[in-house]
C-alpha positions as CSV (number, residue, x, y, z in Angstrom):
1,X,43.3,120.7,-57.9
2,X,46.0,121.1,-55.3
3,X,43.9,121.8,-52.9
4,X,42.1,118.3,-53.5
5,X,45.6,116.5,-53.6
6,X,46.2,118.2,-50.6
7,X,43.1,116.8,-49.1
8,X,43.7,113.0,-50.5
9,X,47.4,112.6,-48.8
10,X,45.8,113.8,-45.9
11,X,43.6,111.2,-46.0
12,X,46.3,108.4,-47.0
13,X,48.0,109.5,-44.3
14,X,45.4,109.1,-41.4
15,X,44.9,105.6,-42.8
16,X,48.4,104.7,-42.6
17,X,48.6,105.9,-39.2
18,X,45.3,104.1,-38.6
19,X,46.8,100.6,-39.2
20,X,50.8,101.1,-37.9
21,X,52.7,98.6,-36.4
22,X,51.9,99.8,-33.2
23,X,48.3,99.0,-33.0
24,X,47.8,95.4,-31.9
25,X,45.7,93.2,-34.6
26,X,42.2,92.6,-34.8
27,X,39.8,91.6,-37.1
28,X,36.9,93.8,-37.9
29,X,34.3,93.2,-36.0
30,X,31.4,91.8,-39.1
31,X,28.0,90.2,-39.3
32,X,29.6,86.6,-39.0
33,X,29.1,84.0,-42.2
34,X,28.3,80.0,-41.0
35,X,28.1,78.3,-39.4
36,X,29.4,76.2,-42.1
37,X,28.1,72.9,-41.6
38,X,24.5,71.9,-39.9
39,X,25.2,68.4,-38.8
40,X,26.6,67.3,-35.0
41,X,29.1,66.7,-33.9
42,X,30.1,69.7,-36.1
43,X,33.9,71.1,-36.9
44,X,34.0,74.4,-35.5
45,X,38.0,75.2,-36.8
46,X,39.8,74.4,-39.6
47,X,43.3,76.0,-38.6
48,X,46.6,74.3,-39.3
49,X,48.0,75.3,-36.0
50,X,46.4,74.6,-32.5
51,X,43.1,76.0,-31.4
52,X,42.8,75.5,-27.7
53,X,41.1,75.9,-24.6
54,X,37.5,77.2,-25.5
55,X,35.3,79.3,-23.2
56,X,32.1,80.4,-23.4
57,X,31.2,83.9,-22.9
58,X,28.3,84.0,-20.2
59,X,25.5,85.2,-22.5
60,X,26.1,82.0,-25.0
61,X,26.3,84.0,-27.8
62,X,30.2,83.2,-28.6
63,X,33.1,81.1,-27.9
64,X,36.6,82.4,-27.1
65,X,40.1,80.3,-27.6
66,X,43.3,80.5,-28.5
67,X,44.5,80.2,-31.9
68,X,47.9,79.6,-33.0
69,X,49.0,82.0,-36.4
70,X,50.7,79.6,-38.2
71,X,51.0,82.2,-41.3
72,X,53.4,83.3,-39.2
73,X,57.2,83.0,-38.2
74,X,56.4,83.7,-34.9
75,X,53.3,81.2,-34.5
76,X,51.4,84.0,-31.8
77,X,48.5,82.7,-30.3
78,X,45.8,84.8,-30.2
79,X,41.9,85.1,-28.5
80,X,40.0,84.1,-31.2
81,X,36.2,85.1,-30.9
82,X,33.7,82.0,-32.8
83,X,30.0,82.4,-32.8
84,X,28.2,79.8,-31.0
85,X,27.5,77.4,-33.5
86,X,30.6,78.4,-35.7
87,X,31.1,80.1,-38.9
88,X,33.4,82.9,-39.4
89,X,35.3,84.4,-37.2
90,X,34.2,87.8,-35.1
91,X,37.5,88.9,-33.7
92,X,40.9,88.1,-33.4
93,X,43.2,90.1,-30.6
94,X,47.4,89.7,-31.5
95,X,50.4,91.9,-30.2
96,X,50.7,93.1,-33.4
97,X,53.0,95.7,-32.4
98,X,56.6,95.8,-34.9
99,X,58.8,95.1,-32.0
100,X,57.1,91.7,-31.0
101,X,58.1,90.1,-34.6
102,X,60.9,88.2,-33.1
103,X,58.9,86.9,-30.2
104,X,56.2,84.4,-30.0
105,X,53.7,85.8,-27.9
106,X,51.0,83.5,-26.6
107,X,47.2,84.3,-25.2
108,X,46.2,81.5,-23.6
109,X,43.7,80.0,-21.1
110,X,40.8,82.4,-21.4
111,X,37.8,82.9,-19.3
112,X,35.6,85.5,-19.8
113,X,33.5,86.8,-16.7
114,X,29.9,88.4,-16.4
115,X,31.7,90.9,-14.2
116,X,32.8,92.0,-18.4
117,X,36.5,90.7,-17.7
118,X,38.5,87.8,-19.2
119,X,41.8,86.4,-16.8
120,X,44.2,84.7,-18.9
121,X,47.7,83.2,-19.2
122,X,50.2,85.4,-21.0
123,X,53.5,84.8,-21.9
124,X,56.2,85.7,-24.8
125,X,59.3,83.7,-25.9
126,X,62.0,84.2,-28.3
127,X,61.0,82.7,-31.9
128,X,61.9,78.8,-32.0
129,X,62.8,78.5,-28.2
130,X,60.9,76.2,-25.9
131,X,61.6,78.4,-22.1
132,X,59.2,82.0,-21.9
133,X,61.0,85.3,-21.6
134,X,57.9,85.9,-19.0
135,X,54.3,84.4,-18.4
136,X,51.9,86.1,-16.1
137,X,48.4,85.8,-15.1
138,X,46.3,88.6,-17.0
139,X,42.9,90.1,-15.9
140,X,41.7,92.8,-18.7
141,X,38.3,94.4,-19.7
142,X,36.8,91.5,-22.0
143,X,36.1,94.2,-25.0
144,X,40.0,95.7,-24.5
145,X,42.2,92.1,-23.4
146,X,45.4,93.7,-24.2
147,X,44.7,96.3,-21.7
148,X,45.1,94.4,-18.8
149,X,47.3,93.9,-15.0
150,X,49.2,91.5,-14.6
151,X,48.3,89.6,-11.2
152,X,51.1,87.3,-11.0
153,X,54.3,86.0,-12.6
154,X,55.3,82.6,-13.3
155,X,57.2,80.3,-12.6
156,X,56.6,81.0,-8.5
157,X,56.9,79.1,-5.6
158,X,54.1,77.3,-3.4
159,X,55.0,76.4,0.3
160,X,55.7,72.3,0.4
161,X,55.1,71.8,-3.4
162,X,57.3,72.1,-6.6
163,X,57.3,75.6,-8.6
164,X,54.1,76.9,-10.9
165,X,55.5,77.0,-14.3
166,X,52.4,77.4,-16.2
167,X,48.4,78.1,-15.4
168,X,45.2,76.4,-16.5
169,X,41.5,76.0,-15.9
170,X,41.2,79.5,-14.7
171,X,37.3,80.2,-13.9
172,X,35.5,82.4,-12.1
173,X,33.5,82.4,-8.8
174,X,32.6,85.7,-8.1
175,X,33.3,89.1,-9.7
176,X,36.5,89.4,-7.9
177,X,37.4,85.4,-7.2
178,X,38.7,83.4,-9.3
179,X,40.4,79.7,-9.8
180,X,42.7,78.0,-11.5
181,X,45.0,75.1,-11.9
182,X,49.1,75.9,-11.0
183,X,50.8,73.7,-13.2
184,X,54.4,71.7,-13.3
185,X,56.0,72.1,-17.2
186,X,58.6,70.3,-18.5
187,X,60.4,68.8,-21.8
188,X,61.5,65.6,-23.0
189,X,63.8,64.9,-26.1
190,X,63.6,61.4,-27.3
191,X,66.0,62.3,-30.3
192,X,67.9,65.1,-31.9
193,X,65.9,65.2,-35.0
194,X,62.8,65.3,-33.2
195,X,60.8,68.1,-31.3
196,X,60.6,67.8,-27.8
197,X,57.7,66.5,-25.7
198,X,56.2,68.9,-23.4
199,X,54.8,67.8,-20.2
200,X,52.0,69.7,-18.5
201,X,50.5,68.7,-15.7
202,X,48.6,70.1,-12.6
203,X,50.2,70.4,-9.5
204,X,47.7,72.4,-7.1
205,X,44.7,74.3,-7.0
206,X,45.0,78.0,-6.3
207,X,42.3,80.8,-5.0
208,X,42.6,84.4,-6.3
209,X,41.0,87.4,-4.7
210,X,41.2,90.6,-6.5
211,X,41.7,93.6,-4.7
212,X,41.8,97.7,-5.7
213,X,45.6,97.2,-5.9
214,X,46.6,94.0,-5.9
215,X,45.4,90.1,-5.9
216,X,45.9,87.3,-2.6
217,X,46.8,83.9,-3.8
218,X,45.7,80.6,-1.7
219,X,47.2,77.7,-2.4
220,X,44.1,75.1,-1.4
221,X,45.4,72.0,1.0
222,X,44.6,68.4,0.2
223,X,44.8,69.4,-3.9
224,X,48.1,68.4,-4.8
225,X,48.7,66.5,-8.1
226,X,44.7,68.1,-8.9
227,X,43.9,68.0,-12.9
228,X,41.1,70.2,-13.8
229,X,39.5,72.5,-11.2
230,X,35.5,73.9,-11.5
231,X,33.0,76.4,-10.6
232,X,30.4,75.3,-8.2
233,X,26.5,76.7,-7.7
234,X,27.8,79.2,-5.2
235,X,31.0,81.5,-4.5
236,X,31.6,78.8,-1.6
237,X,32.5,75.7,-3.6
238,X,34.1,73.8,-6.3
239,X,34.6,70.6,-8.0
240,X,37.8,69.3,-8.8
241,X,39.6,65.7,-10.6
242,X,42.7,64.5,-9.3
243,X,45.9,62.4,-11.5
244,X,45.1,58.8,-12.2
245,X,41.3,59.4,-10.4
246,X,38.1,58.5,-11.3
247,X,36.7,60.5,-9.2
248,X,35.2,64.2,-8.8
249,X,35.4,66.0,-5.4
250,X,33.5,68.8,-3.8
251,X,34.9,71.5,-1.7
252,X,33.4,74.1,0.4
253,X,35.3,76.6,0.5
254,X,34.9,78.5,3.6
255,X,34.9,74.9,6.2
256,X,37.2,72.9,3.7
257,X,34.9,70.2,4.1
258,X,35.7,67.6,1.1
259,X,33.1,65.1,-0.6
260,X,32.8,62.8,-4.1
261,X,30.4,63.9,-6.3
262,X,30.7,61.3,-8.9
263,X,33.0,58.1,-9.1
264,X,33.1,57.1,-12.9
265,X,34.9,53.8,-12.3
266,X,35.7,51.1,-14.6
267,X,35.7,54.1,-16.9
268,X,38.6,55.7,-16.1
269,X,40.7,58.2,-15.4
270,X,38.1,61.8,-15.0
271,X,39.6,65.2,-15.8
272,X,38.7,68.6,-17.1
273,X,36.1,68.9,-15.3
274,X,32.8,71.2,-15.6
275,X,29.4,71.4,-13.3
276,X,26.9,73.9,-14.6
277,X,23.9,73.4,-12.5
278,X,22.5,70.2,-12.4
279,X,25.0,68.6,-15.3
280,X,28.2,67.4,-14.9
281,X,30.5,67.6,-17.8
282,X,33.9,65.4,-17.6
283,X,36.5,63.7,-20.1
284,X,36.8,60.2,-18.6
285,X,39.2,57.3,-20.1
286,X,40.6,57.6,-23.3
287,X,44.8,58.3,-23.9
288,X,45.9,58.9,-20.8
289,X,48.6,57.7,-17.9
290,X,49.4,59.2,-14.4
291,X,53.3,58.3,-13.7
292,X,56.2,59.4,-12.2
293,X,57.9,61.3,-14.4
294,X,61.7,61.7,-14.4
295,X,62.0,64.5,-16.8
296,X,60.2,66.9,-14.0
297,X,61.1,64.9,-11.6
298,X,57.3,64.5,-10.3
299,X,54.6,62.1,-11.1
300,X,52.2,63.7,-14.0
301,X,49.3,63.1,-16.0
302,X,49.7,62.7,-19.8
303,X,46.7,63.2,-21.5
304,X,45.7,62.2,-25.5
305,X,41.8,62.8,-24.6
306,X,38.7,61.0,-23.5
307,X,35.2,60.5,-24.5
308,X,32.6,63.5,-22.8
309,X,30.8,62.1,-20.1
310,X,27.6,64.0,-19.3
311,X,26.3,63.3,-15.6
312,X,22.9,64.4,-14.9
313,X,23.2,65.1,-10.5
314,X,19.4,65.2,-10.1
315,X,18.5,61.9,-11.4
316,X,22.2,60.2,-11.5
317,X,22.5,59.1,-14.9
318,X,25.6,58.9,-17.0
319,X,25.5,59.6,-20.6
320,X,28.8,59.3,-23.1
321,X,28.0,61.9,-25.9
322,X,28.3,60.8,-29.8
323,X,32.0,61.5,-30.4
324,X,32.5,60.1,-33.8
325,X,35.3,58.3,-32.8
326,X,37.0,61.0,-31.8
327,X,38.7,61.4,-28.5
328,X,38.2,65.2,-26.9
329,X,39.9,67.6,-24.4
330,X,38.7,70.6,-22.3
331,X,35.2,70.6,-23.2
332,X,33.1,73.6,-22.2
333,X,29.6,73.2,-21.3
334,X,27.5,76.3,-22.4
335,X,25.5,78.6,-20.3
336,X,22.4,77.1,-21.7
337,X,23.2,73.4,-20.8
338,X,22.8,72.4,-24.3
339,X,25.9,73.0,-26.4
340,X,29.4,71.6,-25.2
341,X,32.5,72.8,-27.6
342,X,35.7,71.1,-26.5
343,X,39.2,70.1,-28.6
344,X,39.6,66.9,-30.5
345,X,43.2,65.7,-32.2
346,X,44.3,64.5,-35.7
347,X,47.9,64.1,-37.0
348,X,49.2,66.5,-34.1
349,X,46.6,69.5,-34.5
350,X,43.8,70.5,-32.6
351,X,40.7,71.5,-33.7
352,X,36.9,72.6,-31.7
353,X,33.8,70.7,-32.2
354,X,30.7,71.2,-31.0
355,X,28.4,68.5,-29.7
356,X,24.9,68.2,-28.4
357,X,23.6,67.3,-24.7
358,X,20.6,65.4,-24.9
């Protein structure tokens, strides 16, 4: 008998230890349950926080976001890991640690590689205050995030432009390039008993090349006051919006030779934009103003959402996806061309859908 009690506080004790504070918080990896719903456009999250800034992962078989723990004080966000057409969750990746309780850490802006990494923002504030203790740009092994280097803090400073307070749009070119959005952030208070409105808005379009022991930053010319930033077909080139623009502009990288794409007009204002082969994915129109801004003290680009816009390059044609009457931000087009998940906003929360490309 005591040898058997002996053998079950052993075993009470290695699970203890198994789940301390110290450990950062995930959710066991399952078969997932779902999706829950078989109609589109389909409700992919039902958080009361903020779910945010979806990715793909580059064999389609998941999404990644960030998803704000409002069953807690601290409201972390965490990488949240969705199958592709929803249902349960797969994972969930926190700093879980004991020390980080009065702190609200956030994990934001991921994109996953095929090179089996995922760069994103990270930055941790004291509970309830608007400015970060620190925010950084994070490159980590995509099945260990936490485990990461940091390649940059923010805010930093850009030669003839305002600070980099913030990051967005970060995507990959090659298994050691990436790009991203450097953004302005500010706040304005209308009145005491109300929260503060944050402004964020992109300022510049920035190059990153990842070395053995360190990264090189390159600001790109002509990209001031840019709003979303994409991928091209090759390492050599990318598509990016500009503030109160309708159009989308090509760069090659390695002449700086600039052309437009696609000019969506009458239709407004184009942002967060994506080109996956032949398809063109951008949010045009909708709630949104480009303005001088005397809060930041720069002109900016508020943004409520937009319908999808789907251009097809190869025949030219111009398709507004079935949106419900819903208005969407950050859509992400899937490797297969088929499936675009993107953020839509009720009553101040933000939620993923997923639509269909015809």
């Amino acid at each position: 008998m005591r040898a058997r009690a002996r053998a079950a506080l052993v075993a009470a004790a290695a699970a203890l230890a198994a789940c301390a504070h110290r450990d950062p918080f995930r959710v066991p990896e399952e078969e997932p349950r779902g999706p829950f719903d078989a109609v589109y456009p389909r409700r992919l999250t039902f958080n009361q926080g903020q779910d945010l800034a979806p990715s793909w992962l580059p064999d389609g078989s998941a999404i990644v976001y960030s998803l704000e723990r409002v069953d807690r004080a601290d409201h972390d966000r965490c990488l949240a890991f969705l199958p592709a057409e929803g249902g349960s969750l797969r994972r969930v990746v926190c700093n879980r640690r004991s020390v980080a309780d009065d702190s609200t850490d956030a994990y934001e802006e991921p994109a996953p590689g095929a090179n089996g990494l995922i760069a994103y923002q990270r930055s941790s504030a004291n509970v309830g205050f608007l400015s970060y203790r620190f925010r950084e740009l994070v490159v980590a092994p995509l099945d260990s995030p936490l485990n990461g280097r940091a390649l940059r803090s923010l805010p930093y400073g850009v030669p003839g432009a305002a600070f980099h307070y913030a990051l967005s749009h970060i995507r990959w070119l090659t298994d050691s390039t990436l790009v991203y959005l450097g953004d302005l952030l500010g706040y304005e208070k209308h009145r005491q008993d109300q929260p503060a409105d944050t402004i964020v808005s992109g300022l510049k379009v920035m190059l990153v090349t990842l070395r053995s022991g360190d990264a090189v930053f390159q600001p790109l010319a002509g990209t001031d006051y840019a709003t979303s930033v994409s991928a091209g077909e090759s390492a050599d080139d990318i598509y990016y919006t500009m503030g109160g623009d309708a159009r989308v502009f090509r760069r090659v990288l390695s002449t700086g030779a600039t052309t437009v794409t696609w000019d969506f007009g009458a239709s407004g204002i184009a942002r967060d934009i994506q080109v996956e082969g032949d398809r063109l994915v951008a949010v045009v129109g909708g709630d949104v103003t480009f303005t001088y801004e005397a809060a930041v003290g720069e002109f900016a680009q508020r943004d409520g959402g937009g319908k999808i816009h789907v251009v097809d390059l190869t025949n030219g044609t111009d398709t507004v996806l079935d949106d419900g009457g819903r208005l969407y931000r950050h859509p992400a087009l899937s490797p297969s061309g088929t499936r675009i998940v993107a953020e839509s906003y009720a009553n101040r929360e933000a939620d993923l859908w997923l639509l269909v490309v015809p």
